[in-house]
PQR file with spaces between the fields and no chain letter, atoms N, CA, C, O and H, PARSE charges and radii, in Angstrom:
ATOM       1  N    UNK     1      59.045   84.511   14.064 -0.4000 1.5000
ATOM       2  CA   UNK     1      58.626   83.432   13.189 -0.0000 2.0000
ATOM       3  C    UNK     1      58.512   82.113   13.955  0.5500 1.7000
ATOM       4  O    UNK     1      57.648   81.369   13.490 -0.5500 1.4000
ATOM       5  N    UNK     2      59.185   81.636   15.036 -0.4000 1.5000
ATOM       6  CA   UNK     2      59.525   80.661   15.613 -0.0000 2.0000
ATOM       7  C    UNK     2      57.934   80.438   16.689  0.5500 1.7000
ATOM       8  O    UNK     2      57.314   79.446   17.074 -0.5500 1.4000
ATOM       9  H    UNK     2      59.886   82.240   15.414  0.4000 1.0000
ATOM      10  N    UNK     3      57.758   81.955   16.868 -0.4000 1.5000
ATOM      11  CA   UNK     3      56.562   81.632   17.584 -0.0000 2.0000
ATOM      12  C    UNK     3      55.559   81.037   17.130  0.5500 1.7000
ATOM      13  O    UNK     3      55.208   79.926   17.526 -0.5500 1.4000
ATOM      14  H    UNK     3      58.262   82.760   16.556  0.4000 1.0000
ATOM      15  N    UNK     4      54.903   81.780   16.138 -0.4000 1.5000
ATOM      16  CA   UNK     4      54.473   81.446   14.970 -0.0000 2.0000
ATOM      17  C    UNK     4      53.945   80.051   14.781  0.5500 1.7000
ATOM      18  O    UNK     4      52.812   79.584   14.898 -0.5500 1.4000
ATOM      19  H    UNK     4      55.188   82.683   15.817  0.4000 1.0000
ATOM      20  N    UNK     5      55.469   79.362   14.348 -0.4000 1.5000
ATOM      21  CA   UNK     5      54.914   77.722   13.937 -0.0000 2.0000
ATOM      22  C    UNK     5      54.765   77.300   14.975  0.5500 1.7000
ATOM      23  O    UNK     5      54.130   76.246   14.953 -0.5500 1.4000
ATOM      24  H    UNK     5      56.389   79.742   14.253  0.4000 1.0000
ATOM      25  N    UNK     6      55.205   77.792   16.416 -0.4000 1.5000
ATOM      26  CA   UNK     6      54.743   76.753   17.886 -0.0000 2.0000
ATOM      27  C    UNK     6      53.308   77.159   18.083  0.5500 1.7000
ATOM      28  O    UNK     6      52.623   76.482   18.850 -0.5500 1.4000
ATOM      29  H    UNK     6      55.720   78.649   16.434  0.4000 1.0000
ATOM      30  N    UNK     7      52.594   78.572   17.242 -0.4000 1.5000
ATOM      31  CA   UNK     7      51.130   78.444   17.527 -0.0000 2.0000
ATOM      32  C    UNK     7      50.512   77.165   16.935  0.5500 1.7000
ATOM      33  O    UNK     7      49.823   76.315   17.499 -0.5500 1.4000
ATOM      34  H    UNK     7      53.150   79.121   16.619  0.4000 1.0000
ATOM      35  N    UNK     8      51.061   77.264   15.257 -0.4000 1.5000
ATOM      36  CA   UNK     8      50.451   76.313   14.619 -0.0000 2.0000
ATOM      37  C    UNK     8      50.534   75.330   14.977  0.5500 1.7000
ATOM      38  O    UNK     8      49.512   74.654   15.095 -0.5500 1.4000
ATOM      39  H    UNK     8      51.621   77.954   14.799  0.4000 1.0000
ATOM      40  N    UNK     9      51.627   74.878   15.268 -0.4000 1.5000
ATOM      41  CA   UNK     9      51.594   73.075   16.193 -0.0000 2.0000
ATOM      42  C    UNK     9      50.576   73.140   17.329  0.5500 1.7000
ATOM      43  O    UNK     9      49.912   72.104   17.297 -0.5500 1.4000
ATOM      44  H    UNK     9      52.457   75.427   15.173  0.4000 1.0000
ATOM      45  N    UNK    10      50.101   74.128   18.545 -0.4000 1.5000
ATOM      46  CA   UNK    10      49.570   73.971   19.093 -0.0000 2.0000
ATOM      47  C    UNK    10      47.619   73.969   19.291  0.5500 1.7000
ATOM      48  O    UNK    10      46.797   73.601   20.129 -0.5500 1.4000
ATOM      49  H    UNK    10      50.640   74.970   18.570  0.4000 1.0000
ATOM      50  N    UNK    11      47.638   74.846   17.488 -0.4000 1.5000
ATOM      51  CA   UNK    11      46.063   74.835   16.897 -0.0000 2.0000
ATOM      52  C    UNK    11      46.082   73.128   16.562  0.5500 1.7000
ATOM      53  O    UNK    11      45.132   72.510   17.041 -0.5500 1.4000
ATOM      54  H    UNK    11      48.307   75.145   16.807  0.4000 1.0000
ATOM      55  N    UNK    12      47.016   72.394   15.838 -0.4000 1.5000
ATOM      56  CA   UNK    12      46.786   71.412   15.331 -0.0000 2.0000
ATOM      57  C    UNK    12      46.608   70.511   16.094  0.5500 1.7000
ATOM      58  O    UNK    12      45.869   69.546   15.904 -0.5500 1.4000
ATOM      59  H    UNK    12      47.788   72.896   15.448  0.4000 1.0000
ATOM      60  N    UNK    13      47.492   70.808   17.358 -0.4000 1.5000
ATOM      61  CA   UNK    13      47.043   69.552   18.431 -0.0000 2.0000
ATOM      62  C    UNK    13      45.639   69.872   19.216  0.5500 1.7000
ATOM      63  O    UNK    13      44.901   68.907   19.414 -0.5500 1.4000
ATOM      64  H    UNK    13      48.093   71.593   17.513  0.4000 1.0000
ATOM      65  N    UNK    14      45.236   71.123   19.662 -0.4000 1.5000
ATOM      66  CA   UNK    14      44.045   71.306   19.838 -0.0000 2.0000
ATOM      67  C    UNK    14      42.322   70.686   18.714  0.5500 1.7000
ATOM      68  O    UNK    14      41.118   70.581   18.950 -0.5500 1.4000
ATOM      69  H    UNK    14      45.836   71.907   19.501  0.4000 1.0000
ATOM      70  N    UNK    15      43.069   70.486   17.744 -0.4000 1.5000
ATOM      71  CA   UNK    15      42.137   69.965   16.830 -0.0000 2.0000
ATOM      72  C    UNK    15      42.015   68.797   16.701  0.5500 1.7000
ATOM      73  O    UNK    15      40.919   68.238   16.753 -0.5500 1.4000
ATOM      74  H    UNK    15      44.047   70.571   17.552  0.4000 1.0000
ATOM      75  N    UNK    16      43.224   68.146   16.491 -0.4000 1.5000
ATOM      76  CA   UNK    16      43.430   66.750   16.507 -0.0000 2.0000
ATOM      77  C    UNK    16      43.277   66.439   17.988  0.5500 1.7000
ATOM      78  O    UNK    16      43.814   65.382   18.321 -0.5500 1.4000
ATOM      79  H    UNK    16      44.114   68.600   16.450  0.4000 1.0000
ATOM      80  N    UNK    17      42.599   67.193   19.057 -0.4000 1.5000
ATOM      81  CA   UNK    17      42.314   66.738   21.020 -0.0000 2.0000
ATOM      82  C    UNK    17      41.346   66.633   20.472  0.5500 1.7000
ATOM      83  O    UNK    17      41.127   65.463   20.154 -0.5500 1.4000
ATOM      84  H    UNK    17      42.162   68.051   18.788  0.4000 1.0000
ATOM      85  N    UNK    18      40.319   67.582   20.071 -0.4000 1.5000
ATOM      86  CA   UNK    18      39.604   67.450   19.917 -0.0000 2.0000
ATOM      87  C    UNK    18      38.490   66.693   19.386  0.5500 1.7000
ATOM      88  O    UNK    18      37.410   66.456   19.927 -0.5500 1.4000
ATOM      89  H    UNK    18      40.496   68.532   20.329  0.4000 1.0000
ATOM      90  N    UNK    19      39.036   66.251   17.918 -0.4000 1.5000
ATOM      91  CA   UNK    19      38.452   65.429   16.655 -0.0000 2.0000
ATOM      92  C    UNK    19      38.655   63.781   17.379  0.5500 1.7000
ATOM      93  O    UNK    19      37.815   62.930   17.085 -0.5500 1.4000
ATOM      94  H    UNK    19      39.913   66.444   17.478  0.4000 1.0000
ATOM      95  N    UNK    20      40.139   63.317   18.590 -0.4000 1.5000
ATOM      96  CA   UNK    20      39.874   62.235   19.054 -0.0000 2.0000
ATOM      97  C    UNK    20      38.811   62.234   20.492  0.5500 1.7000
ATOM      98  O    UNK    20      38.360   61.183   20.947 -0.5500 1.4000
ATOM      99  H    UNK    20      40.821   64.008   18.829  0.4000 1.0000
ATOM     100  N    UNK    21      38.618   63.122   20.883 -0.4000 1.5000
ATOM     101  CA   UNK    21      37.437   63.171   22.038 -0.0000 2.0000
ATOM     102  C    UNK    21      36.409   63.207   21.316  0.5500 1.7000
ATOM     103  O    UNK    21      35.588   62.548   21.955 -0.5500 1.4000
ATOM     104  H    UNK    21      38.984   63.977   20.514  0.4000 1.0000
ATOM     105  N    UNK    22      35.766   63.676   20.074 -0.4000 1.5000
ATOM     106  CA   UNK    22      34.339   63.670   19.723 -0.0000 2.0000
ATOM     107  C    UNK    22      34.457   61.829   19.342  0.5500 1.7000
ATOM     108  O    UNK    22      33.630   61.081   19.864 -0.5500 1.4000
ATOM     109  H    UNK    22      36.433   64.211   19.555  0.4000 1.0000
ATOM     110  N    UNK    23      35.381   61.345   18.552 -0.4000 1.5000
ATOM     111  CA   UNK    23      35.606   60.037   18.371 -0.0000 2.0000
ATOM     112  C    UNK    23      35.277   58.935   19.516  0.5500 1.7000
ATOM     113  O    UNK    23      34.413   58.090   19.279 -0.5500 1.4000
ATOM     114  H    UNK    23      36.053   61.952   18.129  0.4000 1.0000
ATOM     115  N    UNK    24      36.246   58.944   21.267 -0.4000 1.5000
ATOM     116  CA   UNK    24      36.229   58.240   22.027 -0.0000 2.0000
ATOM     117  C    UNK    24      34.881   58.205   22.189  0.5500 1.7000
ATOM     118  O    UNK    24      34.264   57.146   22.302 -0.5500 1.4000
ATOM     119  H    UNK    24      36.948   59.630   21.460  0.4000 1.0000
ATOM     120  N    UNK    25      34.190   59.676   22.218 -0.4000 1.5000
ATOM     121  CA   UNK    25      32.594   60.053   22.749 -0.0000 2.0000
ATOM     122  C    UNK    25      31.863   58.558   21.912  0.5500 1.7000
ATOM     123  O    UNK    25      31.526   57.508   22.459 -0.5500 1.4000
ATOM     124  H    UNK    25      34.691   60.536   22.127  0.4000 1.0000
ATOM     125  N    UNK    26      31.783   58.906   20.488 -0.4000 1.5000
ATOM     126  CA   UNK    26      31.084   58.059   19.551 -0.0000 2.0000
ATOM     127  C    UNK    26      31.278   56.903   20.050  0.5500 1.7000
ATOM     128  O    UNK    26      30.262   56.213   20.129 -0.5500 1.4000
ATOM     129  H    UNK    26      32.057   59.759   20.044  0.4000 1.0000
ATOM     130  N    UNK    27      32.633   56.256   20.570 -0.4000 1.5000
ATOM     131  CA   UNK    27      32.909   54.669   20.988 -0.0000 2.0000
ATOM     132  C    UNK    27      32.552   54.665   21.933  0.5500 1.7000
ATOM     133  O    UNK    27      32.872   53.638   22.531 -0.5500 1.4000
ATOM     134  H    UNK    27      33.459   56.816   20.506  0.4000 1.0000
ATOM     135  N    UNK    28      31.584   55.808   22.881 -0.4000 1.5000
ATOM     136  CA   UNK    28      31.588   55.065   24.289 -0.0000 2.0000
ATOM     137  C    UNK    28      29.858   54.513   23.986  0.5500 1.7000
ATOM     138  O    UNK    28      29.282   53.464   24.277 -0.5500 1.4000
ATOM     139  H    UNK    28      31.325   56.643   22.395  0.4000 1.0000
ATOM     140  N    UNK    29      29.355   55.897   23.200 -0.4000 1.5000
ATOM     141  CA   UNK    29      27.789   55.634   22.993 -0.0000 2.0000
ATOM     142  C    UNK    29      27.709   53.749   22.186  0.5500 1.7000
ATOM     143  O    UNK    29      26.867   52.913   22.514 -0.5500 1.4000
ATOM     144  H    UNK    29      29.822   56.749   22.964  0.4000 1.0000
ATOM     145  N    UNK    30      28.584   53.576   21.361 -0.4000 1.5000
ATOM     146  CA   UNK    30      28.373   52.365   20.625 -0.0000 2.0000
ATOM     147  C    UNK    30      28.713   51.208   21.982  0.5500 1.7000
ATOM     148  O    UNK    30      27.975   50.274   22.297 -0.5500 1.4000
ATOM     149  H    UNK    30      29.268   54.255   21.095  0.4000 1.0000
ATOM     150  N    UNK    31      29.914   51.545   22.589 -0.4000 1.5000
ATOM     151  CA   UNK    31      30.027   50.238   23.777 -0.0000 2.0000
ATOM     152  C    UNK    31      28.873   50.209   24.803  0.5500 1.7000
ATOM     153  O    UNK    31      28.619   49.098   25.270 -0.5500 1.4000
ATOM     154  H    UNK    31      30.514   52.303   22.333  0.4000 1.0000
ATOM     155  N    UNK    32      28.050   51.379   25.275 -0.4000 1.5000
ATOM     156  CA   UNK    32      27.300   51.177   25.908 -0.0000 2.0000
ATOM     157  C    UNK    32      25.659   50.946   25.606  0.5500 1.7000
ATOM     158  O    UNK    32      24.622   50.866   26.264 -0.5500 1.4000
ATOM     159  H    UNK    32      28.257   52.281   24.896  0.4000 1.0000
ATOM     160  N    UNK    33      26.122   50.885   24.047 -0.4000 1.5000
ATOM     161  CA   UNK    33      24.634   50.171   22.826 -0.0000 2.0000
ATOM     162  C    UNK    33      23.455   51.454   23.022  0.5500 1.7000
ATOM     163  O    UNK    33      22.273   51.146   23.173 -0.5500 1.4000
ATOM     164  H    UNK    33      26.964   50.951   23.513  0.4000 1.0000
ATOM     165  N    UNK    34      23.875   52.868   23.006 -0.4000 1.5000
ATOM     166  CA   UNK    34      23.471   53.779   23.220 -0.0000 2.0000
ATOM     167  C    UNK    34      22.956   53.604   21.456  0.5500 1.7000
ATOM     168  O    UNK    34      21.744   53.478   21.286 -0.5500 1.4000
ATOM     169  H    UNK    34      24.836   53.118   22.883  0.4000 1.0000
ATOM     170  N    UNK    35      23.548   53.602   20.633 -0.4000 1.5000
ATOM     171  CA   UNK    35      23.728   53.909   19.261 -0.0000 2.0000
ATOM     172  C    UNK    35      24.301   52.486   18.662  0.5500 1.7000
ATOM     173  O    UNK    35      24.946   51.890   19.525 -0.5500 1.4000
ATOM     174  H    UNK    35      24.533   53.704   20.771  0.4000 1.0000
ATOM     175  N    UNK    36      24.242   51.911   17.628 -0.4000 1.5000
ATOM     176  CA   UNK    36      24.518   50.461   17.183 -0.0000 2.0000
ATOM     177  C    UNK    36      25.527   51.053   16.368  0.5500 1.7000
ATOM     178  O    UNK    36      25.599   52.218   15.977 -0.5500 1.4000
ATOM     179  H    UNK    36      23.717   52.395   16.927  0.4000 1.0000
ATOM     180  N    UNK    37      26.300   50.087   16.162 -0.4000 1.5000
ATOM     181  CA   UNK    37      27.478   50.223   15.388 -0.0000 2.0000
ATOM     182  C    UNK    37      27.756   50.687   14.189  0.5500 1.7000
ATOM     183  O    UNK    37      28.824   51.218   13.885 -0.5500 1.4000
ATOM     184  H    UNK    37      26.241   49.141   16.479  0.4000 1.0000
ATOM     185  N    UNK    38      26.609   50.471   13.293 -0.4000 1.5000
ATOM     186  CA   UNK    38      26.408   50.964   11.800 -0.0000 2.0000
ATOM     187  C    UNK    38      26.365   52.803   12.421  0.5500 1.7000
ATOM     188  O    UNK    38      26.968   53.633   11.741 -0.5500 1.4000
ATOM     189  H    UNK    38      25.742   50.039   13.540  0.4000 1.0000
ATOM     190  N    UNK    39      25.609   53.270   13.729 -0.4000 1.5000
ATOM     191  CA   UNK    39      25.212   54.603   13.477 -0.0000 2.0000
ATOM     192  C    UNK    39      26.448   54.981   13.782  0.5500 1.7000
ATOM     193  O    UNK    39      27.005   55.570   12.855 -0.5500 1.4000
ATOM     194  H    UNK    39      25.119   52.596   14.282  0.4000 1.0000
ATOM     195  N    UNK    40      27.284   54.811   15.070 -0.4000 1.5000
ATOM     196  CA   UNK    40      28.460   54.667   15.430 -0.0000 2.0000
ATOM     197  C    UNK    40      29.503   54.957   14.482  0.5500 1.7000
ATOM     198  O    UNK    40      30.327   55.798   14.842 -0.5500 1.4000
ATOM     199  H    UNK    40      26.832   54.333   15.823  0.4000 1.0000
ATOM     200  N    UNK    41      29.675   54.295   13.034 -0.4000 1.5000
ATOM     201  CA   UNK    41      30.612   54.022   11.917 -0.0000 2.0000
ATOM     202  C    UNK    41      30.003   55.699   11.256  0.5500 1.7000
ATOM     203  O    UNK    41      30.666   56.594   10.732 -0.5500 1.4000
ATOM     204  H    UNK    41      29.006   53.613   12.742  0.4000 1.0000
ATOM     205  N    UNK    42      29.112   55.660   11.430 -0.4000 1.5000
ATOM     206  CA   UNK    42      27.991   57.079   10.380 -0.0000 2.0000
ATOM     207  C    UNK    42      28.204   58.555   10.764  0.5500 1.7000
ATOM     208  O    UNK    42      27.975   59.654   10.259 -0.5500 1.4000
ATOM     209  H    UNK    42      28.573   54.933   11.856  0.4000 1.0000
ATOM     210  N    UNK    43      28.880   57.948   12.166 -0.4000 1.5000
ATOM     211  CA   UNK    43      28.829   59.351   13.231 -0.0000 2.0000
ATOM     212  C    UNK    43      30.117   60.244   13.433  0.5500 1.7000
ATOM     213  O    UNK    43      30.247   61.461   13.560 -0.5500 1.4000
ATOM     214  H    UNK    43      29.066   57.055   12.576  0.4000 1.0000
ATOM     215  N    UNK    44      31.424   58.734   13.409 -0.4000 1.5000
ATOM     216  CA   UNK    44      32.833   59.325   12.656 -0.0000 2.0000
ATOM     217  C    UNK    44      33.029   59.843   11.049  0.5500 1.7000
ATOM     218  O    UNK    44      33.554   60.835   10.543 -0.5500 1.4000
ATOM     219  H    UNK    44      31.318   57.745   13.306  0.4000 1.0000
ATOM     220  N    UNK    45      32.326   58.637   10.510 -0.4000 1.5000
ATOM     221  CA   UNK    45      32.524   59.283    9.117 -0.0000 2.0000
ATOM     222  C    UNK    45      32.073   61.161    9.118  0.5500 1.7000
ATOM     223  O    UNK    45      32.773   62.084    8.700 -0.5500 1.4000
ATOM     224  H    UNK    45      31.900   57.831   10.921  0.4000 1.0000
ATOM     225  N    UNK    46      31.095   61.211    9.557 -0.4000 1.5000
ATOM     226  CA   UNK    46      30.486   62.898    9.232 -0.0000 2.0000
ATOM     227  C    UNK    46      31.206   63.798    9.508  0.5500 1.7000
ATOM     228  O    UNK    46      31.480   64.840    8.913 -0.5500 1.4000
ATOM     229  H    UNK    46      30.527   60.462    9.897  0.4000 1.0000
ATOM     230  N    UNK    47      31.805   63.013   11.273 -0.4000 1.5000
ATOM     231  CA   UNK    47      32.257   64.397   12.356 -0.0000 2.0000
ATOM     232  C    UNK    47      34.020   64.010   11.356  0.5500 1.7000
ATOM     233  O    UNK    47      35.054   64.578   11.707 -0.5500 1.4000
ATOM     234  H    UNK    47      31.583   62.166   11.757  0.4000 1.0000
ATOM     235  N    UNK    48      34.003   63.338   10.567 -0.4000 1.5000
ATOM     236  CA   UNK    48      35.469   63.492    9.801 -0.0000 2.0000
ATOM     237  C    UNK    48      35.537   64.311    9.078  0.5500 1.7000
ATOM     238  O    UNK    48      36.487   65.087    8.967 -0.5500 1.4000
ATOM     239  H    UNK    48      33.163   62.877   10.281  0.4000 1.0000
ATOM     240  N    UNK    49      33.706   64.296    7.904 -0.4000 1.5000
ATOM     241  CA   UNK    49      33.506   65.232    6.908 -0.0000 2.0000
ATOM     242  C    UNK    49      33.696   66.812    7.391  0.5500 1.7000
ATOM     243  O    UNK    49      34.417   67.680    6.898 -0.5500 1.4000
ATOM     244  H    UNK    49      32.934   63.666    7.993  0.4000 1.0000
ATOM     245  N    UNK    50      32.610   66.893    8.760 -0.4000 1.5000
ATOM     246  CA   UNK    50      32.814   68.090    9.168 -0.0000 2.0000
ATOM     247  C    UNK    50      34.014   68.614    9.456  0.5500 1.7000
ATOM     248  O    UNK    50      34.047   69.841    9.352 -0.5500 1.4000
ATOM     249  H    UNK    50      32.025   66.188    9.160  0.4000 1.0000
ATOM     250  N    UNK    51      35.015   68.091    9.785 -0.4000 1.5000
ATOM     251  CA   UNK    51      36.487   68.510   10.199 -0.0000 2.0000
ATOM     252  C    UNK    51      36.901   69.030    9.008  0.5500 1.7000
ATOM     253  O    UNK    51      37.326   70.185    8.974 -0.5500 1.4000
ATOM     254  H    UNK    51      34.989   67.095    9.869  0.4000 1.0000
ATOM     255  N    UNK    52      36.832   68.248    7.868 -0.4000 1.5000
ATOM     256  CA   UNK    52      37.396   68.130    6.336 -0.0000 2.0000
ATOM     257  C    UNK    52      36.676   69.928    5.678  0.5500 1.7000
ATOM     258  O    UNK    52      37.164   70.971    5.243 -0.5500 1.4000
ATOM     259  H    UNK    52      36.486   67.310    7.896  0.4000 1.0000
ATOM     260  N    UNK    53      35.500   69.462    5.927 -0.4000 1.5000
ATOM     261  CA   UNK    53      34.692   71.078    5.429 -0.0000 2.0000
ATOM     262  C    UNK    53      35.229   71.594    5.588  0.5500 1.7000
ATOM     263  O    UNK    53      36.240   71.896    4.955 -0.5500 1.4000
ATOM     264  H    UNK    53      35.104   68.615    6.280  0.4000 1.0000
ATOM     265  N    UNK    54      34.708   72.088    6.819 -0.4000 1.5000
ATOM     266  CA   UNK    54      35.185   73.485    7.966 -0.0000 2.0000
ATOM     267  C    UNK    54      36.780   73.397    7.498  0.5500 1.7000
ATOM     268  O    UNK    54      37.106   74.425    6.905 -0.5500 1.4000
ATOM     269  H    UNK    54      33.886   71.843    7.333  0.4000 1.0000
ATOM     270  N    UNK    55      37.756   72.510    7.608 -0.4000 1.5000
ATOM     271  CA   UNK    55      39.387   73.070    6.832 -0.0000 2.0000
ATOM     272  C    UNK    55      39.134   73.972    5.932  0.5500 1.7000
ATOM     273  O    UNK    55      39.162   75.192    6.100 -0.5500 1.4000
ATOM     274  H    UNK    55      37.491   71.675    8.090  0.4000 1.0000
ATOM     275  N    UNK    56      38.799   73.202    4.646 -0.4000 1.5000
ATOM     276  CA   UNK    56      39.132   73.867    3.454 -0.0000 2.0000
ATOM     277  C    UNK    56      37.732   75.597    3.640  0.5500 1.7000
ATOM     278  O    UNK    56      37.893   76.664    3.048 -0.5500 1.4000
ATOM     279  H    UNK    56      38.776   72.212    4.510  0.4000 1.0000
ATOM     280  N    UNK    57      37.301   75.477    3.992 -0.4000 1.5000
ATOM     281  CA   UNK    57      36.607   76.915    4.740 -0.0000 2.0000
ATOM     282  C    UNK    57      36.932   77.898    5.104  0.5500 1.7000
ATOM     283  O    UNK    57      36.576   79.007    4.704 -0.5500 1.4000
ATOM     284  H    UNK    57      37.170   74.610    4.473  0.4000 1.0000
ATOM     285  N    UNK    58      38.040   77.490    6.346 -0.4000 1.5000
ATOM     286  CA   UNK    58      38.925   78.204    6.734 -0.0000 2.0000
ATOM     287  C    UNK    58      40.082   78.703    6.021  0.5500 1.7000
ATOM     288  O    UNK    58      40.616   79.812    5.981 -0.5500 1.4000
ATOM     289  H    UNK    58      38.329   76.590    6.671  0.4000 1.0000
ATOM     290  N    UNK    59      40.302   77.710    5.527 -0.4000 1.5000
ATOM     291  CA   UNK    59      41.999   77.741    4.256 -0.0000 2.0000
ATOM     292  C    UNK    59      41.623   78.682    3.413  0.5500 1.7000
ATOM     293  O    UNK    59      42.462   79.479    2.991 -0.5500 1.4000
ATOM     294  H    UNK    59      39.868   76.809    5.559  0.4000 1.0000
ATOM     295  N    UNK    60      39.869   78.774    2.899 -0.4000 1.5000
ATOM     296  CA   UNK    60      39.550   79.657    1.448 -0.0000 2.0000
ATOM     297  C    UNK    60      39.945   81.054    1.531  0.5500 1.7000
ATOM     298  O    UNK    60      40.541   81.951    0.935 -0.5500 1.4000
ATOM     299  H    UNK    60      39.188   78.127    3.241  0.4000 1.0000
ATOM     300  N    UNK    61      38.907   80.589    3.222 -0.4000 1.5000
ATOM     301  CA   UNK    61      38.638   82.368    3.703 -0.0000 2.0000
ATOM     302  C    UNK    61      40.335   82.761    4.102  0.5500 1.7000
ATOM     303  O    UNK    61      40.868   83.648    3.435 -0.5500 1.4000
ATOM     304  H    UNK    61      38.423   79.860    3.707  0.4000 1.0000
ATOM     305  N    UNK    62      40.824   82.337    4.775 -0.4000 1.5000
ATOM     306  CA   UNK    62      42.272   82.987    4.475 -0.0000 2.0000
ATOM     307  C    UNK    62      43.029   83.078    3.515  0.5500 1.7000
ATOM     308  O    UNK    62      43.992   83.836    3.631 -0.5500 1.4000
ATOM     309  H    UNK    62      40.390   81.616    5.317  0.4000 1.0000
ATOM     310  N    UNK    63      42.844   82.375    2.328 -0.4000 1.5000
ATOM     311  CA   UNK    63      43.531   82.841    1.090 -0.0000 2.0000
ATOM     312  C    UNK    63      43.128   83.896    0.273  0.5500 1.7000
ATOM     313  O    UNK    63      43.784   84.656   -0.439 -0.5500 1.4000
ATOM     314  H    UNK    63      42.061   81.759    2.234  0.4000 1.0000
ATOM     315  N    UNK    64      41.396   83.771    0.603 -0.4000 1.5000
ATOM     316  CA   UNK    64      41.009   85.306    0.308 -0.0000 2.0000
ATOM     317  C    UNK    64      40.905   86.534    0.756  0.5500 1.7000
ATOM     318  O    UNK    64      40.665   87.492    0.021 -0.5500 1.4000
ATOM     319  H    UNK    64      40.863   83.154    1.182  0.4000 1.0000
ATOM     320  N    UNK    65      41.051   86.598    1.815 -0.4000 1.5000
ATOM     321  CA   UNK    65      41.797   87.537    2.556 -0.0000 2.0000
ATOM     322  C    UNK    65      43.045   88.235    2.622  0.5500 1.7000
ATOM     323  O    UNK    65      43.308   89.425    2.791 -0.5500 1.4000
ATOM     324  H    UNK    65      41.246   85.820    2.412  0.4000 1.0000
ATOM     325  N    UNK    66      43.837   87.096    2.430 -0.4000 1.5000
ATOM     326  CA   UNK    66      44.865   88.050    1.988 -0.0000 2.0000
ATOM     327  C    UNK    66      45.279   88.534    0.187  0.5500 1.7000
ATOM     328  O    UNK    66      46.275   89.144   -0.200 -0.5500 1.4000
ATOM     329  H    UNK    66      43.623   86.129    2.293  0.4000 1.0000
ATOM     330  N    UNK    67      44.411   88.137   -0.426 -0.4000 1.5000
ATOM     331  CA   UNK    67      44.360   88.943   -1.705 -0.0000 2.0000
ATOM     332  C    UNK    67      43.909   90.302   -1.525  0.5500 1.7000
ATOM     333  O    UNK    67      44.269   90.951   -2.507 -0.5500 1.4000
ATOM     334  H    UNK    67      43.601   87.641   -0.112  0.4000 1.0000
ATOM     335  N    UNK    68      43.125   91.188   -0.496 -0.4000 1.5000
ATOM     336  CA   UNK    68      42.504   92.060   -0.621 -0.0000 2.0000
ATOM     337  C    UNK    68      43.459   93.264    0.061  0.5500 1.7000
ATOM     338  O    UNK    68      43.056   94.426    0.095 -0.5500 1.4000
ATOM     339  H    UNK    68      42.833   90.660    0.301  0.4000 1.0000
């Protein structure tokens, strides 16, 4: 069991590496006026939504899964 929750801590930090590298990415395109700030603000909001989706996606499909 112990292993277990040290996977889960280590999916969550892999996600949360992740979700702040697509982020820094977005701040480098806006500091280097690649993308203006409004698109910049447009580009976290989504890649937040997408994080948010894809969860509850994952969460479904494993709750329905183990009903079967």
């Amino acid at each position: 069991m112990a292993r277990r929750k040290g996977r889960r801590w280590l999916v969550a930090a892999g996600i949360s590496a992740s979700f702040l590298t697509v982020l820094a990415l977005v701040g480098w395109l806006a500091a280097q006026e690649i993308v203006t700030p409004q698109m910049a603000v447009l580009l976290g909001i989504a890649t937040f939504g997408l994080y948010v989706g894809f969860g509850i996606l994952i969460a479904v499909y494993r709750m329905i899964s183990r009903l079967q």
